[in-house]
TIKEBA-987115 format. One record per atom (N, C-alpha, C): residue number from 0; residue in three letters; atom name; x, y, z. Coordinates in pm, 1 decimal, decimal comma, always signed. Layout:
N
    i   aa  at         x         y         z
  NUM  ALA  CA         X         Y         Z
...
This chain:
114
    i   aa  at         x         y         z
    0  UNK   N   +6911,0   -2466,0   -2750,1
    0  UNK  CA   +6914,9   -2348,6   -2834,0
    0  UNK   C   +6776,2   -2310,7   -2884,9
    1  UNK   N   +6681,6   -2393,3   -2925,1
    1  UNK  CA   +6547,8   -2385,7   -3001,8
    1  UNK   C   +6485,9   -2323,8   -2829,9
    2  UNK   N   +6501,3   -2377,2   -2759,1
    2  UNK  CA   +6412,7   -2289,0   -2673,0
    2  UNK   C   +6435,4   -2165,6   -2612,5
    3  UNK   N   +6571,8   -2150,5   -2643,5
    3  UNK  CA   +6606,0   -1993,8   -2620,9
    3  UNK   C   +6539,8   -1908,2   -2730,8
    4  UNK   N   +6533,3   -1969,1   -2826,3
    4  UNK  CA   +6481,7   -1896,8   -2963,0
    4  UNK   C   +6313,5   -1867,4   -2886,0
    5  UNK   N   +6274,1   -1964,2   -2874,0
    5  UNK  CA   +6134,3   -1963,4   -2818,0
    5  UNK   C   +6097,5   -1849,0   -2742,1
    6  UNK   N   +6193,7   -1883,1   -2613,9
    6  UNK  CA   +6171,7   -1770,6   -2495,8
    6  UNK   C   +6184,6   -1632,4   -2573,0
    7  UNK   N   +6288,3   -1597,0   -2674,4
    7  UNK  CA   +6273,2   -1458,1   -2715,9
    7  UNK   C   +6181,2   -1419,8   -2769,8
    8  UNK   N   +6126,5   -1506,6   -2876,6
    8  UNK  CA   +6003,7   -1491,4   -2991,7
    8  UNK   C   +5891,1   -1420,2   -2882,6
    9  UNK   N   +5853,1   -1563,7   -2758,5
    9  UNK  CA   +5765,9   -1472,1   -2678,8
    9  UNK   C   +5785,2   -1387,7   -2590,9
   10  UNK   N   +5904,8   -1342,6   -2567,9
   10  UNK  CA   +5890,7   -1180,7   -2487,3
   10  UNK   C   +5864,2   -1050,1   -2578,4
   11  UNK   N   +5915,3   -1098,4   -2701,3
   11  UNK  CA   +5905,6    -970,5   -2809,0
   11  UNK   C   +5766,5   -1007,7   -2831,4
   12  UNK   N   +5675,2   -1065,6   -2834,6
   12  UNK  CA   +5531,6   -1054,6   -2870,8
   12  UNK   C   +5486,2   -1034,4   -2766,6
   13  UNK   N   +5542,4   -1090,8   -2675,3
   13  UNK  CA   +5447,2   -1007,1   -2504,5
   13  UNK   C   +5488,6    -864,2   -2531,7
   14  UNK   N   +5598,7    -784,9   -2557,0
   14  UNK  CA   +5648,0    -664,6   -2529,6
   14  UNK   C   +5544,9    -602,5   -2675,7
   15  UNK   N   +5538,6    -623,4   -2753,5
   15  UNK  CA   +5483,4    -563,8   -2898,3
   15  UNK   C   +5316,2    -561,8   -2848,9
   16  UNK   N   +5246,6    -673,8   -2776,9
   16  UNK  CA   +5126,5    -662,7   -2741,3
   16  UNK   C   +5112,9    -514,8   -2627,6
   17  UNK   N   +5200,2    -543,2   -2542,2
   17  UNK  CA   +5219,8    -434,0   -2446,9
   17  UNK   C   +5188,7    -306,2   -2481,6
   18  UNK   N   +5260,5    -286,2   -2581,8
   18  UNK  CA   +5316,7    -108,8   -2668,9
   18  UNK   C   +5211,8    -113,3   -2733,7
   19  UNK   N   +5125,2    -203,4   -2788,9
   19  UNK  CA   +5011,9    -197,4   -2879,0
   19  UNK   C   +4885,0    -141,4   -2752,5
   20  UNK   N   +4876,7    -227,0   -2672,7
   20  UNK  CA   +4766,3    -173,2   -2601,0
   20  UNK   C   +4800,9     -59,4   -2555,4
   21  UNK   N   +4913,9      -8,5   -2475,4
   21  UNK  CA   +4964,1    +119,5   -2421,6
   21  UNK   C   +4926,8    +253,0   -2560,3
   22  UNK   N   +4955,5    +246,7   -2673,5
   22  UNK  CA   +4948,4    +268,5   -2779,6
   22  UNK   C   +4750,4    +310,4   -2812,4
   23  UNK   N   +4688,0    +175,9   -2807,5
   23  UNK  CA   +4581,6    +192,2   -2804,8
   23  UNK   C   +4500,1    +311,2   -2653,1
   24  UNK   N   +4529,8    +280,1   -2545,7
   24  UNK  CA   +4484,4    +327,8   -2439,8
   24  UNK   C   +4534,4    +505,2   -2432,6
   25  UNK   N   +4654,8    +488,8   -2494,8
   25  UNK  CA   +4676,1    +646,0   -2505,3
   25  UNK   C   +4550,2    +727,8   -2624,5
   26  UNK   N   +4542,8    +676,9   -2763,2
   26  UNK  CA   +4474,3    +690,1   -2802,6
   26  UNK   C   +4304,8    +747,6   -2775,0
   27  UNK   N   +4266,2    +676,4   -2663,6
   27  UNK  CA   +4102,5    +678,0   -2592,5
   27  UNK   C   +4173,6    +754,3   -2520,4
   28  UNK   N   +4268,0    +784,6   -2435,5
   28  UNK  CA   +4191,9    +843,3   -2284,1
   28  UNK   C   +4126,6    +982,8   -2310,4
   29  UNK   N   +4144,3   +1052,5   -2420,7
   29  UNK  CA   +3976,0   +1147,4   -2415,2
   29  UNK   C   +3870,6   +1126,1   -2378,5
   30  UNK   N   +3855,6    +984,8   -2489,5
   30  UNK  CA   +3742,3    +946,2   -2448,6
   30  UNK   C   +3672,7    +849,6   -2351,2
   31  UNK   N   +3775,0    +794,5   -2246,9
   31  UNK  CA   +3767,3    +796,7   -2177,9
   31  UNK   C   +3737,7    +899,1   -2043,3
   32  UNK   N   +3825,6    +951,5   -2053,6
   32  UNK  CA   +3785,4   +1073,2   -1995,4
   32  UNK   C   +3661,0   +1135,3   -1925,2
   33  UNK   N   +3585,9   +1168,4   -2110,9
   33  UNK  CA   +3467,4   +1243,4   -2084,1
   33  UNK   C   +3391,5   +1126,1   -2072,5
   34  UNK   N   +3374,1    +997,3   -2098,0
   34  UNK  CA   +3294,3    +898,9   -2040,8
   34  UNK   C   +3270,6    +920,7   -1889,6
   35  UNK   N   +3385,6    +881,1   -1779,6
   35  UNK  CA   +3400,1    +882,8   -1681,9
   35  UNK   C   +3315,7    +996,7   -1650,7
   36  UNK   N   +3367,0   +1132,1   -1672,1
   36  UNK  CA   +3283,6   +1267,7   -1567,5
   36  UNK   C   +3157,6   +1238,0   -1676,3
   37  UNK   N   +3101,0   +1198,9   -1734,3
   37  UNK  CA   +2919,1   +1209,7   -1756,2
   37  UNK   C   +2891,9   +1078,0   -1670,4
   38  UNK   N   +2964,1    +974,3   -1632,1
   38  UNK  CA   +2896,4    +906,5   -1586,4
   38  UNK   C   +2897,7    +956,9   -1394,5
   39  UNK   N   +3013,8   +1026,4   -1367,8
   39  UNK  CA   +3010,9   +1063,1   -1214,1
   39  UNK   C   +2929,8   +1163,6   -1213,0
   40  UNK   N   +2876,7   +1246,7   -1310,3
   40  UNK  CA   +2737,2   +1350,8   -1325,0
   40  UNK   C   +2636,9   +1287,3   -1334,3
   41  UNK   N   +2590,1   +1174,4   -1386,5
   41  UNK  CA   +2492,4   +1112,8   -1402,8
   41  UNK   C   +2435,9   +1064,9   -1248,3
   42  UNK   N   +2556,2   +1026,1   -1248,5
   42  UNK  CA   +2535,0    +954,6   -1030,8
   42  UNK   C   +2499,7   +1075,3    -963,8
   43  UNK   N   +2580,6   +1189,7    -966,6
   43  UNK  CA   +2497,9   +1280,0    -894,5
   43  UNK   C   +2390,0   +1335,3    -869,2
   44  UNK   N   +2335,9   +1343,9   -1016,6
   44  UNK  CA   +2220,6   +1340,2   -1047,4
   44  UNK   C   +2088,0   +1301,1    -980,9
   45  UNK   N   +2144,6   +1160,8   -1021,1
   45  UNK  CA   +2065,1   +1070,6    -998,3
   45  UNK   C   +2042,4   +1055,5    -830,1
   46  UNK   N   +2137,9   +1037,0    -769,6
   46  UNK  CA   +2163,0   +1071,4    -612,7
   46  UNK   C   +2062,9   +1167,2    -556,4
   47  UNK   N   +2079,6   +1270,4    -588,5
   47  UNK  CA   +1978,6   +1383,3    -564,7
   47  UNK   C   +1839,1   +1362,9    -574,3
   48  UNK   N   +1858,1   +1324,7    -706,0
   48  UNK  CA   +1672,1   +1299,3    -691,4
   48  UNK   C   +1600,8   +1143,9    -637,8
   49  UNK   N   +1700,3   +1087,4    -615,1
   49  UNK  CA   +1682,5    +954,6    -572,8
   49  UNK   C   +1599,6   +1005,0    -395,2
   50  UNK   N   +1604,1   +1125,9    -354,3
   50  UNK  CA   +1541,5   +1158,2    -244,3
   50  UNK   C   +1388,1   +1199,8    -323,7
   51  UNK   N   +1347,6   +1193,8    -397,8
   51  UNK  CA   +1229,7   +1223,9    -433,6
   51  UNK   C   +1164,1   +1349,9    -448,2
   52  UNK   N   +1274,3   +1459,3    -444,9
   52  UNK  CA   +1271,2   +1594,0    -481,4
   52  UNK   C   +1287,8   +1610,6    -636,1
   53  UNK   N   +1206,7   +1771,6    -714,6
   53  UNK  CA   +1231,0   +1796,2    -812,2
   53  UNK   C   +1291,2   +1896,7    -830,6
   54  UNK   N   +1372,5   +1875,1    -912,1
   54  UNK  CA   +1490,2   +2009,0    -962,0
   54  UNK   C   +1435,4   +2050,7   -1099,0
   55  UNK   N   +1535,8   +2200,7   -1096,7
   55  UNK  CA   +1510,5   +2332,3   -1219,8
   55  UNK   C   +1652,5   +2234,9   -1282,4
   56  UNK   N   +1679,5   +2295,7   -1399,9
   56  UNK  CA   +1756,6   +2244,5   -1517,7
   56  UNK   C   +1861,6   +2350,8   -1395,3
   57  UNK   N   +1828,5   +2482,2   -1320,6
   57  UNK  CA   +1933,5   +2568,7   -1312,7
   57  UNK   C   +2029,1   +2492,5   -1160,2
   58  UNK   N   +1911,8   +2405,3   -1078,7
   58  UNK  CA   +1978,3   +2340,1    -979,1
   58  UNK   C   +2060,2   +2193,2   -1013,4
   59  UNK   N   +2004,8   +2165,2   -1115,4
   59  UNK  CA   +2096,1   +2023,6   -1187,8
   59  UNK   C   +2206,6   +2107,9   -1205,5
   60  UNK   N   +2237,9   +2232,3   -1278,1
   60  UNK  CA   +2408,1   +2305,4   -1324,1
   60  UNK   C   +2478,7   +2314,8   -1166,8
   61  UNK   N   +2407,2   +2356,5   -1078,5
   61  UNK  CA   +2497,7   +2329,4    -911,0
   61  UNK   C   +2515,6   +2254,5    -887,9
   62  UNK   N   +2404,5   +2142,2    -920,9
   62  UNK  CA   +2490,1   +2025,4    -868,4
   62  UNK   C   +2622,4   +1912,6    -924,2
   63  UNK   N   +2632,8   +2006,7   -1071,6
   63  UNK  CA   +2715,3   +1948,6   -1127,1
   63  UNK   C   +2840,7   +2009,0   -1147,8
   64  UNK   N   +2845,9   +2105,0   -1082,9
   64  UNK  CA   +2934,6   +2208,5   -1146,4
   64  UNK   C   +3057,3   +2131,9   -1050,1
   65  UNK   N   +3153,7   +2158,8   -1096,4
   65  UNK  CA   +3295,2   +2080,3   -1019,5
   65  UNK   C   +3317,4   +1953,5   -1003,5
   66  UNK   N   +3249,5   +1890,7   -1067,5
   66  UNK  CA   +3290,5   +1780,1   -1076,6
   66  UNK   C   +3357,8   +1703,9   -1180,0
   67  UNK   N   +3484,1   +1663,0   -1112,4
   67  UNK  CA   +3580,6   +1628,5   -1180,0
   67  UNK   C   +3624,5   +1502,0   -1242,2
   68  UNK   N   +3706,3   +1418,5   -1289,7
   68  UNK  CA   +3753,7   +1254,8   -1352,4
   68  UNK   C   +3889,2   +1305,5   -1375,9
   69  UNK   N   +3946,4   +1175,3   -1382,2
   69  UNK  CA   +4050,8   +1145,3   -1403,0
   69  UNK   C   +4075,3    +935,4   -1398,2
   70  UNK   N   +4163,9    +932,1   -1476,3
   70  UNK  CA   +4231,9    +817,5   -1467,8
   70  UNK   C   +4335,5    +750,3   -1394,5
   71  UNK   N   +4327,7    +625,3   -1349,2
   71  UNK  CA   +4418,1    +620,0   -1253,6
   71  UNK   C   +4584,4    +625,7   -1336,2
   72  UNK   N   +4558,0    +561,3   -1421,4
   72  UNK  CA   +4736,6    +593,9   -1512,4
   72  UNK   C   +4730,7    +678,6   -1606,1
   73  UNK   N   +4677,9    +812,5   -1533,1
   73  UNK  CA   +4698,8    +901,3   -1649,3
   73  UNK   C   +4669,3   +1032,2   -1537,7
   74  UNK   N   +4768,2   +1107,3   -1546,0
   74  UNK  CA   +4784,3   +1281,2   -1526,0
   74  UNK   C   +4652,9   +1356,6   -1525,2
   75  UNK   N   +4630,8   +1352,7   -1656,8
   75  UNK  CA   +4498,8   +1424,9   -1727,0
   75  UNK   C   +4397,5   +1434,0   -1623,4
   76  UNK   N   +4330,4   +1530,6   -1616,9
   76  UNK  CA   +4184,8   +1534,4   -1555,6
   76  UNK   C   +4087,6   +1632,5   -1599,8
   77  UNK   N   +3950,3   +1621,0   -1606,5
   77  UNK  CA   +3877,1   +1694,3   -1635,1
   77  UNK   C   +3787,6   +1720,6   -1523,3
   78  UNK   N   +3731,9   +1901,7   -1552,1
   78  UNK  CA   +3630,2   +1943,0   -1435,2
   78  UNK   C   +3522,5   +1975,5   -1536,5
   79  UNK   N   +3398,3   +1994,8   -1489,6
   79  UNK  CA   +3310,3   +2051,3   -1529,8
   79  UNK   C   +3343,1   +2220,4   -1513,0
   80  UNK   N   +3369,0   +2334,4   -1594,5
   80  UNK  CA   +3342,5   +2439,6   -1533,8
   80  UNK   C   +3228,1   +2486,2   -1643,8
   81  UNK   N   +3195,4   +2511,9   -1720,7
   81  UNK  CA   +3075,8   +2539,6   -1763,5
   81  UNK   C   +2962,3   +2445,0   -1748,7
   82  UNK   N   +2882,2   +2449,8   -1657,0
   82  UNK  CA   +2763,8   +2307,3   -1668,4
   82  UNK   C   +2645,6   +2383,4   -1687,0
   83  UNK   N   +2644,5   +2422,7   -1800,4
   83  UNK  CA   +2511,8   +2442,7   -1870,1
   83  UNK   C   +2543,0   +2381,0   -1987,2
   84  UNK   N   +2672,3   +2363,3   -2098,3
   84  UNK  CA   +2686,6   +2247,4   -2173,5
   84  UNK   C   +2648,8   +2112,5   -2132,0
   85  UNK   N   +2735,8   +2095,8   -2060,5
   85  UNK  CA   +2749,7   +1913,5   -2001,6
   85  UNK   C   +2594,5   +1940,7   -1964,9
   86  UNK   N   +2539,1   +2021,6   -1881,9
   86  UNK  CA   +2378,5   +1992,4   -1827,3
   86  UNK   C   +2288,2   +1944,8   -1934,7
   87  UNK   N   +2264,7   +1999,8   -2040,9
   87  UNK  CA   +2156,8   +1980,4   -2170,2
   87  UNK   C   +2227,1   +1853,4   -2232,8
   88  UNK   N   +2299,7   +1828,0   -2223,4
   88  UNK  CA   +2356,6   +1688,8   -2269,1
   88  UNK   C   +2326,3   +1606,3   -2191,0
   89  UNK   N   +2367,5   +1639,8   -2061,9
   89  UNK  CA   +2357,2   +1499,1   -1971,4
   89  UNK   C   +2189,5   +1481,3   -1962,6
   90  UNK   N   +2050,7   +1579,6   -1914,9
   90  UNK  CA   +1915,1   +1550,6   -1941,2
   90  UNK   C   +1869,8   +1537,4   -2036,1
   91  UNK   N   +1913,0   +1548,5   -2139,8
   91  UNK  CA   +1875,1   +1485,7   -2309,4
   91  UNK   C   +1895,0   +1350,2   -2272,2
   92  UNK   N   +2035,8   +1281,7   -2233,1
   92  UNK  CA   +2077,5   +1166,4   -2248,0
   92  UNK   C   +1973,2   +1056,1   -2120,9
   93  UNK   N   +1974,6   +1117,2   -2011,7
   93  UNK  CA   +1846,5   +1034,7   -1854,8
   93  UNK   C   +1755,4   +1062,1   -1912,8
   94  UNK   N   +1705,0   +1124,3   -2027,6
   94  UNK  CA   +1561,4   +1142,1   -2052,4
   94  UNK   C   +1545,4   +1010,1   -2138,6
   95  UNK   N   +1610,0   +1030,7   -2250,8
   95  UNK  CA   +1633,0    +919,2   -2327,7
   95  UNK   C   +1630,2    +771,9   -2261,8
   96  UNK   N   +1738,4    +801,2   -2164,4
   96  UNK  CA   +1759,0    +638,9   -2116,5
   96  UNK   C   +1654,7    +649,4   -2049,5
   97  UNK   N   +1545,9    +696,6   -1988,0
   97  UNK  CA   +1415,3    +654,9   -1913,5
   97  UNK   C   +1490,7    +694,6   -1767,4
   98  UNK   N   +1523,4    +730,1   -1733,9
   98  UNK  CA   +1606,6    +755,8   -1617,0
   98  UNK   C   +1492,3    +886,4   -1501,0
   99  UNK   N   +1503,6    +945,6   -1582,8
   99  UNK  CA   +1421,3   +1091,7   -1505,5
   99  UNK   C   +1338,4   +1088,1   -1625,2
  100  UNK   N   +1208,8   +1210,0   -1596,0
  100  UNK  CA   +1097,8   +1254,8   -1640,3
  100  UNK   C   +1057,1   +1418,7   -1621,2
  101  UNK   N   +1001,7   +1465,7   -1731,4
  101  UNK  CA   +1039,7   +1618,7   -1713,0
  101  UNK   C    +874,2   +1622,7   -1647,9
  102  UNK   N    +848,4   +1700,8   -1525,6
  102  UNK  CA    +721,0   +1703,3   -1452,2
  102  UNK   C    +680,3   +1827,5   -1522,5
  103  UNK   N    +689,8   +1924,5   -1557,6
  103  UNK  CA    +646,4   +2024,9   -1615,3
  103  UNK   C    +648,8   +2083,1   -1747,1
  104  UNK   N    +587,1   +2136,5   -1826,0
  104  UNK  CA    +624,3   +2116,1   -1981,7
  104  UNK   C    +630,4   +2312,2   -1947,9
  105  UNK   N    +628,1   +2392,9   -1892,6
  105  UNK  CA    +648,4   +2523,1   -1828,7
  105  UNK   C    +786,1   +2528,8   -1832,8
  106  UNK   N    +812,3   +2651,9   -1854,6
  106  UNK  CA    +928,0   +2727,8   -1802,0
  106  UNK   C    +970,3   +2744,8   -1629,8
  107  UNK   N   +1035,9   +2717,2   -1602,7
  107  UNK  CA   +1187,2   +2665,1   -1608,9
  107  UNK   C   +1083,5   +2476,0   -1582,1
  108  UNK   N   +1189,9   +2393,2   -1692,1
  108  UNK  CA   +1115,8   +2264,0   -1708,7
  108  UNK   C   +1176,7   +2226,4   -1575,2
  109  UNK   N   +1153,5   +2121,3   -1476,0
  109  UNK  CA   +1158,0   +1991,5   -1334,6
  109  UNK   C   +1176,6   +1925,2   -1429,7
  110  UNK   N   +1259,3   +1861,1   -1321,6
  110  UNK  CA   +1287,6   +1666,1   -1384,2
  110  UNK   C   +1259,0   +1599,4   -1215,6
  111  UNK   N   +1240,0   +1468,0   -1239,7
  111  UNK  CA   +1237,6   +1425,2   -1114,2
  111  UNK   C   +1253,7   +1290,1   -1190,8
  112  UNK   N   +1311,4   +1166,3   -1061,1
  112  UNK  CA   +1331,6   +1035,4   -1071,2
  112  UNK   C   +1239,4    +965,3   -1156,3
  113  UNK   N   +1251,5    +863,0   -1221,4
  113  UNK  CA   +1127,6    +755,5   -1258,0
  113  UNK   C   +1043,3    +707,9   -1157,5
C-alpha cells in the first residue's frame, strides 16, 4: 500500500513539474521567438560578408528582409517585413559585439566583417 502511495505522490509531481515548465515555456515563446529571427539575421549577415564584401545599411535591409523563425512546438512564427527596424537594431547590436566594423563614417555608412 505505502508504495502505491509513493508511485502516486511521484506522478503528480512529475505531472505538476510538466504543467509548470509547459506553463513557463508558453510564457517566453515571444521571446523566444524574436531571439531566434535576430539570431537567423545575424547569420545572414554575417554569411554575406564573411565573403569579404562591403554592404550599405540599404543592402543589409535585402538581405534580411523575409526572414522568418518559428518554434518547433509552437504554431507561431515570425517574418521580418519591415527591415529597416530589425536592421538598426541588429548593426547597433554586431557593432557592439565586435562582429562587423563601419568602413566609412560618410553617408550611406559600409559595414564589413572584422
Amino acid at each position: 500500500m505505502a508504495g502505491f502511495v509513493v508511485k502516486v505522490v511521484l506522478f503528480a509531481v512529475t505531472i505538476t513539474f510538466l504543467l509548470a515548465w509547459g506553463y513557463i515555456k508558453q510564457q517566453r515563446k515571444t521571446e523566444e521567438l524574436f531571439n531566434q529571427l535576430y539570431r537567423k539575421c545575424e547569420e545572414k549577415i554575417i554569411k554575406e560578408l564573411s565573403n569579404g564584401e562591403v554592404f550599405t545599411s540599404k543592402e543589409v535591409e535585402k538581405i534580411i528582409h523575409g526572414t522568418k523563425a518559428s518554434l518547433f512546438w509552437s504554431k507561431n512564427k515570425l517574418q521580418v517585413t519591415d527591415s529597416k527596424i530589425v536592421m538598426k537594431h541588429l548593426l547597433t547590436d554586431l557593432l557592439n559585439k565586435g562582429l562587423i566594423v563601419e568602413v566609412s563614417k560618410s553617408n550611406p555608412k559600409k559595414y564589413k566583417l572584422k
